[in-house]
N, C-alpha and C positions, 0 to 999 in steps of 0.2 A: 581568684582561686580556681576557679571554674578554665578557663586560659592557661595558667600551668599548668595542671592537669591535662588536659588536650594537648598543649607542647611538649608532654615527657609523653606521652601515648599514640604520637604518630605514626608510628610504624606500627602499631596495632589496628589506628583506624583505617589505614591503609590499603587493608585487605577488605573491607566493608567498600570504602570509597571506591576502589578501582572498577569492579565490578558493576558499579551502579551507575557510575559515567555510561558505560553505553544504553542503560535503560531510555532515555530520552529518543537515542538512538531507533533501537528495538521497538518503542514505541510506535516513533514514524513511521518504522517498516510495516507493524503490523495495521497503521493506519493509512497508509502511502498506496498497498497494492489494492484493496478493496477500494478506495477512491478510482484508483486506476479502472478498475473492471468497470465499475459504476458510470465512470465517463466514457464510456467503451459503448456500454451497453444504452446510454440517455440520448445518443446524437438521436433520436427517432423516438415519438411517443408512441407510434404503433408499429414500425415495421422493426425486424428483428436485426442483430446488426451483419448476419450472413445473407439475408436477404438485401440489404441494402447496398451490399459491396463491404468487406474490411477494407480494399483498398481506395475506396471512393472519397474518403478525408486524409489523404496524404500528411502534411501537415499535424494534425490531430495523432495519427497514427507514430508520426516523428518524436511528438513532443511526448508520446506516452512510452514509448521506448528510452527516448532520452533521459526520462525520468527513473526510469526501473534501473538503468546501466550504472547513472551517478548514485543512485540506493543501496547497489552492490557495491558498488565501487567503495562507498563511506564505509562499510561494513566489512569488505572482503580483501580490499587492497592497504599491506602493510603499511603504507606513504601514508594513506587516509586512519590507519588506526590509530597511527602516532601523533598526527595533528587532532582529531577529534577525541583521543584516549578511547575509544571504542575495541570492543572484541569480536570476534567473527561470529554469525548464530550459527546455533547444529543447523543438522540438515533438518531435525524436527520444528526448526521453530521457523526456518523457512519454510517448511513444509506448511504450517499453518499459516503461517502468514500468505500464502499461494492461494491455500484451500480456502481462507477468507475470501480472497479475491474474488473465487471461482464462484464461490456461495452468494456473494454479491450483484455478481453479473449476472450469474443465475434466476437470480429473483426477481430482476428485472426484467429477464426476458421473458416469464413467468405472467408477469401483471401484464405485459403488453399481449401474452397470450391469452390471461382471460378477459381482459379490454376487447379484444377486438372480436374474444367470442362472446360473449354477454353481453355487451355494451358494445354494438356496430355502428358508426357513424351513420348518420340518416343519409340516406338516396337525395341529392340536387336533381331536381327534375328540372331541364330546362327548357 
């Protein structure tokens, strides 16, 4: 019964479903860019990551670009919305999904800044 039911009402759930396909999506992105910052900002438990060089893990700095581009891509480019059934986000939910980011890296460089002022590694006398 339950099966029929659902078989005559497909094109009604239709508009529930589609939309919710890209949620897994959405998900990642807004789980994807705040890892991104996070690994941005972790190469160093004390030095900051402008202090260290941005360009001084080539590689690293590669694979996090590469990363962001194919995120857009699954989300932004029509070829990827039809394979994945995905929809593009506003600019507000990229906008959050960014500002996560930012809030993450942030905080990181945050504890390595009271680390190093509270808590300073002891002097090697040698």
């Amino acid at each position: 019964m339950t099966l029929l039911y659902f078989s005559l009402n497909v094109q009604s759930l239709r508009c529930i479903i589609e939309p919710a396909q890209s949620l897994p999506i959405r998900t990642g992105m807004s789980d994807t860019f705040p890892q991104l910052g996070h690994v941005l900002a972790i190469r160093s438990d004390r030095t900051f990551l402008f202090k260290q060089g941005i360009l001084t893990k080539k590689p690293l700095l590669l694979a996090v670009g590469g990363t962001c581009l194919l995120q857009l891509a699954v989300i932004y480019l029509p070829f990827f919305n039809d394979l994945f059934k995905t929809e593009a986000l506003s600019l507000g939910e990229l906008a959050a999904c960014l500002g996560l980011s930012a809030l993450v890296f942030h905080a990181v460089e945050l504890e390595k800044w009271l680390r190093t002022k509270f808590f300073p590694l002891p002097k090697v006398s040698e």
